[in-house]
Each structure stands twice: as structure tokens, then as C-alpha cells.
PAZAPA-4460 file (N, C-alpha, C; in steps of 0.05 Angstrom, whole numbers, plus 32768, in hexadecimal, padded with zeros to 4 digits):
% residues 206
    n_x    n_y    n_z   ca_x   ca_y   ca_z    c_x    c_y    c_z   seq   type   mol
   86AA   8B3A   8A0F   86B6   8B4E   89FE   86C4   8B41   89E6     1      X     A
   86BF   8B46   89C2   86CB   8B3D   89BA   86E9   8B46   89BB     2      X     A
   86FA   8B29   89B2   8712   8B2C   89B3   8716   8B25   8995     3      X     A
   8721   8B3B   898A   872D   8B38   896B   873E   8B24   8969     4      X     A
   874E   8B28   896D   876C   8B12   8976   875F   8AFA   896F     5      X     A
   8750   8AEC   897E   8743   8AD5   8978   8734   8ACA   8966     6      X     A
   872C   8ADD   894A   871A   8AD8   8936   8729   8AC5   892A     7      X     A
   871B   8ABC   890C   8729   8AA7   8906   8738   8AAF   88E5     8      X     A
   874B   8AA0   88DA   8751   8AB3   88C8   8759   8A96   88B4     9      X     A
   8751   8A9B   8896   875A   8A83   8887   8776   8A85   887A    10      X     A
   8783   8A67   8884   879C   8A69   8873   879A   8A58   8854    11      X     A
   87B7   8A61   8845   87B5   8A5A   8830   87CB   8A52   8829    12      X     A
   87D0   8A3A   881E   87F4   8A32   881F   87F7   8A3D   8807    13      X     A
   8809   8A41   87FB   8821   8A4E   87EA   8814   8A4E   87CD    14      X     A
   8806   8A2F   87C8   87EF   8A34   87B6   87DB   8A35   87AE    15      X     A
   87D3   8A4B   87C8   87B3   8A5A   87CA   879A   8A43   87D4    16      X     A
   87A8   8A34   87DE   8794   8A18   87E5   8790   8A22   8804    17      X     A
   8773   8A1C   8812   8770   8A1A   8829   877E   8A0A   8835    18      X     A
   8786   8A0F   884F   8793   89EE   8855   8792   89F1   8879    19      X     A
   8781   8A17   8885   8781   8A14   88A7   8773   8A27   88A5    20      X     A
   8770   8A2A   88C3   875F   8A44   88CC   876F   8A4B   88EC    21      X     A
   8774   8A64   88E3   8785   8A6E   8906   877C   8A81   8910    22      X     A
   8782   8A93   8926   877C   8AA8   8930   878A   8AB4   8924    23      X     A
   877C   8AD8   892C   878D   8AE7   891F   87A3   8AED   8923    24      X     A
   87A8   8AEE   8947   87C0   8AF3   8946   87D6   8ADD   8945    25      X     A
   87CE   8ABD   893C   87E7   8AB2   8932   87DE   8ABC   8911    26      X     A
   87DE   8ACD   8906   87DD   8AD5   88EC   87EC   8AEC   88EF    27      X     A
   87DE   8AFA   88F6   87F2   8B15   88FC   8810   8B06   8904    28      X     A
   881A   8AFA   8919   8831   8AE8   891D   883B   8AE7   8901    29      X     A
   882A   8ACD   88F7   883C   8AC9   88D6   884C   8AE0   88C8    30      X     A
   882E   8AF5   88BD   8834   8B0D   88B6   884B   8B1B   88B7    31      X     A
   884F   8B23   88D0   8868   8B2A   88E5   8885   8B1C   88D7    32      X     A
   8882   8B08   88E1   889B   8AF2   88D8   889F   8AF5   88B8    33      X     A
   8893   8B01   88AA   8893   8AF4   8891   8889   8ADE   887D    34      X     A
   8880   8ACF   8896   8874   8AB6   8886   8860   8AB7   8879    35      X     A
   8850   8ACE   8875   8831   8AC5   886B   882C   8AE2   8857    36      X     A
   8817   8AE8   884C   880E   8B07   8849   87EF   8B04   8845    37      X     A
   87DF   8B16   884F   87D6   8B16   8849   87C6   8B1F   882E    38      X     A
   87A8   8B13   882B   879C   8B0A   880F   8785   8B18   880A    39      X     A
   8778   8B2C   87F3   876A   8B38   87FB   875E   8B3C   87E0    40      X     A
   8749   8B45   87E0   8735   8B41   87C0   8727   8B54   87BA    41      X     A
   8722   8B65   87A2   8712   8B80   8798   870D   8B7B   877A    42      X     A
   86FD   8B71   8773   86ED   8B6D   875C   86FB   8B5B   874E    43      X     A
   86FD   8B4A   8758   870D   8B26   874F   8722   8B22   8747    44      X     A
   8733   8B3E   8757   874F   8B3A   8751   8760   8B38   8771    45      X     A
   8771   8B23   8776   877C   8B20   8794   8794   8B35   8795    46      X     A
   879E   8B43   87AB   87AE   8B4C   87A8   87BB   8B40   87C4    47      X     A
   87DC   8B3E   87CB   87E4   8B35   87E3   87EF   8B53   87ED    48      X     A
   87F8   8B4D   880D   8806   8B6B   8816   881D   8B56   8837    49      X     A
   882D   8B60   8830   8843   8B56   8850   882E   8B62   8862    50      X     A
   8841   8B60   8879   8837   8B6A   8897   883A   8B8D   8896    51      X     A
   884E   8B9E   8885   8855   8BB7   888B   8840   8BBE   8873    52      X     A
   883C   8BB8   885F   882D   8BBE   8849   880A   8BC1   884E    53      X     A
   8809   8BA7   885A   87F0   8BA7   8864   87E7   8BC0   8884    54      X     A
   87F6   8BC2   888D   87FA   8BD4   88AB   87F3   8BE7   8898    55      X     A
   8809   8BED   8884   87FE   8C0F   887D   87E6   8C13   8869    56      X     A
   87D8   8C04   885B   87C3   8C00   884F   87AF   8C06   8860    57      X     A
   87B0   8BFB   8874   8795   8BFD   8885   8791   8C0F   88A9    58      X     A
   87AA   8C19   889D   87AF   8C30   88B4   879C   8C3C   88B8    59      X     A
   8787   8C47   889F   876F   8C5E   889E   875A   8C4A   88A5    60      X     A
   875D   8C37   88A8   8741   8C23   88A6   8739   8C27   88BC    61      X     A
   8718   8C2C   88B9   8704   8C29   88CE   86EE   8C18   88D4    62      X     A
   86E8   8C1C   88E8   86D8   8BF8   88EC   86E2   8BF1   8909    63      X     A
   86D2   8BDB   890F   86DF   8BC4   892A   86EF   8BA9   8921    64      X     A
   86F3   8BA6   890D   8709   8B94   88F7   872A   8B9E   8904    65      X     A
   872E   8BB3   890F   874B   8BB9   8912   8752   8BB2   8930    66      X     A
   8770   8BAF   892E   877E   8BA7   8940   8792   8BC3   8951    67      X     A
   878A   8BC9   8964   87A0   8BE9   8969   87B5   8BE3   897E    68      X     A
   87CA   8BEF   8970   87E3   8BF0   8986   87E6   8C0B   8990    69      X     A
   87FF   8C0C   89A0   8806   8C2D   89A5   880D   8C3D   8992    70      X     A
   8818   8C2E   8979   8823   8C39   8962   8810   8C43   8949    71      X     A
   8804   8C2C   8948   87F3   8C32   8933   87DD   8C13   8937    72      X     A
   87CB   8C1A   891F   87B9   8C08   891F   87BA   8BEA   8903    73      X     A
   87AF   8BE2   8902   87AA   8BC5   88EB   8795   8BBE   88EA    74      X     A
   878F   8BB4   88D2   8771   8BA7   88D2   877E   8B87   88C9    75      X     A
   875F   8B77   88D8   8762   8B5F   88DE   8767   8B53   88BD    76      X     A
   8776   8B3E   88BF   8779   8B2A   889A   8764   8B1C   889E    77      X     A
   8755   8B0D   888B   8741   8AFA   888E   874D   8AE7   8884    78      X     A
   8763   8AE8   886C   876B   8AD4   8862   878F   8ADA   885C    79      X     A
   879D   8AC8   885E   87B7   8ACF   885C   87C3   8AB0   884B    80      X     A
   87D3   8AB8   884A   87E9   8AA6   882D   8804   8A9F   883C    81      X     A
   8810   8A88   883F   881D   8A7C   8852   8832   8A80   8825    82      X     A
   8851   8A8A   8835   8860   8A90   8821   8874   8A77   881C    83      X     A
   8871   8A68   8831   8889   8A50   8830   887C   8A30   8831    84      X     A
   8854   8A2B   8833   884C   8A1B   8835   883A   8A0D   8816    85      X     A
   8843   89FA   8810   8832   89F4   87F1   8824   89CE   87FE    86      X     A
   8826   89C8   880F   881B   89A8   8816   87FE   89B0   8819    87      X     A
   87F6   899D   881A   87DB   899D   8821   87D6   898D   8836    88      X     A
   87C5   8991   8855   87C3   897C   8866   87B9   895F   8860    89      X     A
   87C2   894F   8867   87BB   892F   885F   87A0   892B   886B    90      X     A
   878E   892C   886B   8778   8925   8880   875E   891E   8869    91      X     A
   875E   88FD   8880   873A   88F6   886F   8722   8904   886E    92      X     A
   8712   88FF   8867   86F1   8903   8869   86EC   88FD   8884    93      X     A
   86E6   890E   8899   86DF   8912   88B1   86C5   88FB   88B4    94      X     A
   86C2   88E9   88C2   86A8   88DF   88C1   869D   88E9   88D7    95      X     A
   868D   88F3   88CE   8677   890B   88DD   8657   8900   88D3    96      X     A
   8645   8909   88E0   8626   8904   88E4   8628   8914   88BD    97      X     A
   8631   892E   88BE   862C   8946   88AE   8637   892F   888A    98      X     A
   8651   891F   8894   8660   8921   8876   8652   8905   886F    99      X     A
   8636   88F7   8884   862F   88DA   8880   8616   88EB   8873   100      X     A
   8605   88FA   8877   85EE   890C   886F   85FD   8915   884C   101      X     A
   8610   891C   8847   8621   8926   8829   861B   8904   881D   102      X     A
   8636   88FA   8822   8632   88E6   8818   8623   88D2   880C   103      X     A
   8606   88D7   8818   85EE   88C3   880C   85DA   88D7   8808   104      X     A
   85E0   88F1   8805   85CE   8904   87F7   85B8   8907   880E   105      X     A
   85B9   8903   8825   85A0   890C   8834   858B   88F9   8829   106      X     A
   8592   88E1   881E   857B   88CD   8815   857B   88B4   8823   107      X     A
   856F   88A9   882B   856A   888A   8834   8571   8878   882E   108      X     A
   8580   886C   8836   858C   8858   8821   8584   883C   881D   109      X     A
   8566   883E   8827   8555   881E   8820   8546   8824   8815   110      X     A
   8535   8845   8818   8512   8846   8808   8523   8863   87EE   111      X     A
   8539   885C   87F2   8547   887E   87D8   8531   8890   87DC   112      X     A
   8524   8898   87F1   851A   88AD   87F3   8528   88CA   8805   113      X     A
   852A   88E2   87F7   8534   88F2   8808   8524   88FF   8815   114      X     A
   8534   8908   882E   852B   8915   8849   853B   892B   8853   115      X     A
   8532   892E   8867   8538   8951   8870   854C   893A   8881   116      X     A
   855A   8945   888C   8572   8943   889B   8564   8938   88B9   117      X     A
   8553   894A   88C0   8549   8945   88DD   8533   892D   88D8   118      X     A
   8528   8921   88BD   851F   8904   88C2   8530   88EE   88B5   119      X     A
   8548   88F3   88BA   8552   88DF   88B5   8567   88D3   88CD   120      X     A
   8572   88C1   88CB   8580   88AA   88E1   859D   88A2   88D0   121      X     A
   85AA   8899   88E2   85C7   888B   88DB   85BE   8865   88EE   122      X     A
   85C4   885F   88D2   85BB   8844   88D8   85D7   882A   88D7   123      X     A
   85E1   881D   88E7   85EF   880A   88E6   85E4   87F3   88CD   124      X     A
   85F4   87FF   88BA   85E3   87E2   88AE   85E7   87BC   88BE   125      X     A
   85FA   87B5   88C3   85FE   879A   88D3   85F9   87AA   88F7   126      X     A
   85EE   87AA   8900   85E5   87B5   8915   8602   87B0   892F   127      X     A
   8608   87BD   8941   861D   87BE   8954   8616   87A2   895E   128      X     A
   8603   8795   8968   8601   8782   8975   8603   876F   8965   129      X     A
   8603   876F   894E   860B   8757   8939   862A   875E   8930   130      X     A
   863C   8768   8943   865A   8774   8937   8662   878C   8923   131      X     A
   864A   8797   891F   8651   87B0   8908   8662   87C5   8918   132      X     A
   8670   87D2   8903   8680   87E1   8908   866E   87FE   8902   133      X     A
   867B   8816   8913   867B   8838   8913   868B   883D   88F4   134      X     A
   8689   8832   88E2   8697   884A   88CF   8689   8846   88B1   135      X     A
   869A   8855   889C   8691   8861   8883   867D   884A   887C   136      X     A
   8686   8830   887E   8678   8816   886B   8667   8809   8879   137      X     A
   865F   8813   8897   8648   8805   889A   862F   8813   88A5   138      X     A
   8638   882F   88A2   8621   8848   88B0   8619   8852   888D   139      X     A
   85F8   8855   8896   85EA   885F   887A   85DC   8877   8889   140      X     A
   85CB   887A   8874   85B1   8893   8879   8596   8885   8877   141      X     A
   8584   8886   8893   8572   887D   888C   8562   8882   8896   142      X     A
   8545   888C   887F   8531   889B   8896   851A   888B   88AA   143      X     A
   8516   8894   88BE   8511   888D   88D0   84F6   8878   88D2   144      X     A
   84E2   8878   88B6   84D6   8853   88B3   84E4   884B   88B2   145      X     A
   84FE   8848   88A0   850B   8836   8891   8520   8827   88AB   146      X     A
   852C   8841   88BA   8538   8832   88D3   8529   882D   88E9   147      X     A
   850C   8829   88F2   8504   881B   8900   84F7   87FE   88F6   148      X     A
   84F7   880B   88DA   84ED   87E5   88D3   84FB   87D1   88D3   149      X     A
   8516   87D8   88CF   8531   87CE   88CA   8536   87C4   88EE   150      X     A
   8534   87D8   88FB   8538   87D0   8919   855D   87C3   8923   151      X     A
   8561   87B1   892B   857A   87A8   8938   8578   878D   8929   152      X     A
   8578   878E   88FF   8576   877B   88F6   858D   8787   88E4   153      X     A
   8599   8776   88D2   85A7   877B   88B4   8590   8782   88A1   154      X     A
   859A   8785   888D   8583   8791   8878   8584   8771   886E   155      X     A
   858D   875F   8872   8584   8746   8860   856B   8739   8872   156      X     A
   8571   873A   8892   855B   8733   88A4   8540   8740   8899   157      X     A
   8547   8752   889A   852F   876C   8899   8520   8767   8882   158      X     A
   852D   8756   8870   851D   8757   8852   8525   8778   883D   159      X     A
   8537   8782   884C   8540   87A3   883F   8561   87A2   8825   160      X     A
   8557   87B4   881A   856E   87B8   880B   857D   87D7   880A   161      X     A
   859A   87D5   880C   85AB   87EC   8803   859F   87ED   87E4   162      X     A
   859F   8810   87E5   859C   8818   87C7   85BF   881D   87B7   163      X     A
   85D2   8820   87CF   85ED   8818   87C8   85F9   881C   87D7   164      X     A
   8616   8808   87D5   8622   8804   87EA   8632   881A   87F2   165      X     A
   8637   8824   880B   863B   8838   881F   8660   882F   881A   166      X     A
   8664   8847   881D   868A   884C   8812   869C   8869   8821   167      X     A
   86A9   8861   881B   86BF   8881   8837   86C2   8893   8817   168      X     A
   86BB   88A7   881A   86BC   88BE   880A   86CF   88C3   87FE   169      X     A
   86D7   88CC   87EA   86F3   88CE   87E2   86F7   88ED   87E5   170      X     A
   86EC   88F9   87E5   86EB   891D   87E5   86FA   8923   87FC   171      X     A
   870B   893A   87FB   871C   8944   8810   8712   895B   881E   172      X     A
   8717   8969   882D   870F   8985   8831   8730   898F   8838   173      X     A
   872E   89A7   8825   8749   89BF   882A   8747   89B9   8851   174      X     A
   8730   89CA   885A   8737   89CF   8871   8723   89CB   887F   175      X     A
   8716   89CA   8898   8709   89C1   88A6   8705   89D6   88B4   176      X     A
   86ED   89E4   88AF   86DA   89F4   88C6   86CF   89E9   88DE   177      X     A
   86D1   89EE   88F6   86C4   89DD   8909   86A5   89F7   8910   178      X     A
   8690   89E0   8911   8678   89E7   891B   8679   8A08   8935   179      X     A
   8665   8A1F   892A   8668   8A2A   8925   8676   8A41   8928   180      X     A
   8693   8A3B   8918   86A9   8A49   890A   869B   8A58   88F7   181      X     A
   869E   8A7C   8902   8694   8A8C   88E9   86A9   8A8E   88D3   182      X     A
   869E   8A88   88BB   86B0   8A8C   88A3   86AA   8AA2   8893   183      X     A
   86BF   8AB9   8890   86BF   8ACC   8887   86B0   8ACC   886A   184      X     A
   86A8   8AE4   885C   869C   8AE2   883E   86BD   8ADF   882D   185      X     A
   86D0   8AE5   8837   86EF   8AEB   8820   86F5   8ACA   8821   186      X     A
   86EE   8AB9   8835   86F3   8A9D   8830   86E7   8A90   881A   187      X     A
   86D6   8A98   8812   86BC   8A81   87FD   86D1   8A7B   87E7   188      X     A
   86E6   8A90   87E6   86F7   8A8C   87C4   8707   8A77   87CF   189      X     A
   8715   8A6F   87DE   8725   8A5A   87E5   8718   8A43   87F7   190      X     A
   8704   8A40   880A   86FA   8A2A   880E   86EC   8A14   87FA   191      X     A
   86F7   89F6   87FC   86F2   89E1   87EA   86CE   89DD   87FD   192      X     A
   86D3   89D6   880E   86BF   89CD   8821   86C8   89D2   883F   193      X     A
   86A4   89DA   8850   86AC   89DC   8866   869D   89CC   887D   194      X     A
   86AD   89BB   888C   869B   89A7   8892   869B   89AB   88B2   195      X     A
   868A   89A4   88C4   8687   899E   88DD   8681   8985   88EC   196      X     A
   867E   898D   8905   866D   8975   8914   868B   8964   8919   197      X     A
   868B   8957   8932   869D   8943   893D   869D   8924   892C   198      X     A
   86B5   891B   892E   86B7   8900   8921   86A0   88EE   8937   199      X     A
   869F   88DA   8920   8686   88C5   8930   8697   88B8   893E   200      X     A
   868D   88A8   8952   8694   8892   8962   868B   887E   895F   201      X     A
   868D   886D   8978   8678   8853   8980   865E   885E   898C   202      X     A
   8659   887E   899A   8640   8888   899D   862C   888D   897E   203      X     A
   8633   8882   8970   8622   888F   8952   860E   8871   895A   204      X     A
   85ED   887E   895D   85D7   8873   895C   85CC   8861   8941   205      X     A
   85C7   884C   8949   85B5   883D   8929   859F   884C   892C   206      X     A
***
């Protein structure tokens, strides 16, 4: 049975920046308290509303979007505005399978040929057994001739070349969607990027 309560709802610090994603009812919470209002949009103009403003706005509302008490009813916020928060979370470029596929354009990075996602490989360039490391500067994209010809060699063994050298992203993301997290249509105006998939490890395959 769905449970409303548990949907997900985007926050927005103080200046309109993504920066989380919560349930509703720690939104409704905020709301409540004062901390937040919700954020809401009708032909590209935002309008905000408190917790009592918003209650009576959507008193008449119909749909499975609402929340009912003994008293009265609410409809769910999708997006709400945090009144006392302006930081932005500190957090890198997730290294993920998804942000190593961004990064080098879904292209190969010995034959610069691009590929679909499903023929391509994450390749150690100095291979684990020669000491390579799991991260940004030594994992490429490479499709699947190019990483079996290459095999458990360096690209200098191999006779192969980088088309360029592999680097940690500088791009941030507001907020981090995790894999699949439905994201509302009222989010698209405030999400920077939404990224998935678990950080890599020492399990990430050449």
C-alpha cells in the first residue's frame, strides 16, 4: 500500500539552490516548525505559502497527492524552501560507473570511438596487479576490443595510447538522487544534476 508520508520531496536552501531530498513528512515537520515553505509554480512564476497558508489552499484539493487528518486535509509539497539555510553541501563528484561514462563522453579512450554504454568497459589504465589504483586518474572508458587487447598490460606495454589524460571532475551536483529515486516534474527548475549508482571500490573490473 502506498504510503504518502514516505515520498520524496526537494529541498531548497534559502537561495533556491537544491541542496536534499526528504520525506514528506520530515517536510511537513519543517513546514510545521516554521522552517521551510513550501514552493510552487503556474506559468513561470514561483509563489511560496507557510504550513497554515498552504493547509488552506489545498483544503479543496482532489487527487491521491493529499495527506488527511481528523481535522482537515493537505496536499503533499514536492518542493519546499528551507527559510534559515543558504550553504551549500560540500561534496565531490561521486565516482560512480555513471559520472566515469559523463566524464569521457561514453567514448574510448584509446580508439576515440564512441559507444553505447553497454559496449563499453572501465579499464585500469596501470592494471591492479601492476599497483594501479580504483580512482578518478587511473580508470578510463574503454570499449571492449580496445580493453581486451590492452589485457593486464599498461597502454605503453600494449603499444596503446590515451587520447587524454583521465582527471577527477570538477562539476558539483546541488543534490544527489539515488538510483531509482522518482523525481517529481516541479524539480527540473532547481535540479543542477542528478546522479546515481554507488561509489566505486576496489570491486570496479578492468
Amino acid at each position: 500500500m502506498r504510503n504518502a508520508l514516505n515520498e520524496n520531496v526537494l529541498v531548497l536552501n534559502r537561495l533556491w539552490q537544491a541542496v536534499n531530498v526528504c520525506s514528506v513528512e520530515r517536510a511537513f515537520t519543517l513546514l510545521y516548525m516554521g522552517h521551510a515553505e513550501v514552493v510552487t509554480e503556474a506559468g513561470g512564476n514561483f509563489q511560496t505559502f507557510d504550513f497554515h497558508e498552504w493547509r488552506d489552499v489545498t483544503r479543496d484539493h482532489d487527487g491521491d497527492d493529499v495527506v488527511r487528518t481528523i481535522s482537515f486535509k493537505i496536499r503533499i509539497p514536492r518542493v519546499i524552501v528551507l527559510l534559515f539555510f543558504d550553504r551549500l553541501p560540500h561534496k565531490e563528484v561521486k565516482f560512480t560507473r555513471h559520472n566515469i561514462f559523463e566524464r569521457d563522453r561514453n567514448t574510448c579512450q584509446y580508439c576515440a570511438q564512441h559507444f553505447d554504454r553497454r559496449e563499453l568497459n572501465l579499464d585500469h589504465i596501470i592494471p591492479r596487479d601492476h599497483g594501479g589504483l580504483t580512482n578518478w586518474e587511473n580508470i578510463v572508458c574503454a570499449c571492449i576490443p580496445c580493453n581486451t587487447r590492452k589485457a593486464n598490460r599498461t597502454p605503453v606495454q600494449a603499444g596503446m595510447h590515451l587520447i587524454r589524460k583521465p582527471k577527477r571532475p570538477k562539476w558539483r551536483p546541488f543534490v544527489n538522487v539515488t538510483l531509482g529515486m522518482v523525481a517529481h516534474d516541479s524539480w527540473k527548475h532547481f535540479l543542477d544534476l542528478a546522479y546515481w549508482n554507488v561509489e566505486l571500490g576496489e570491486d570496479v573490473k578492468s
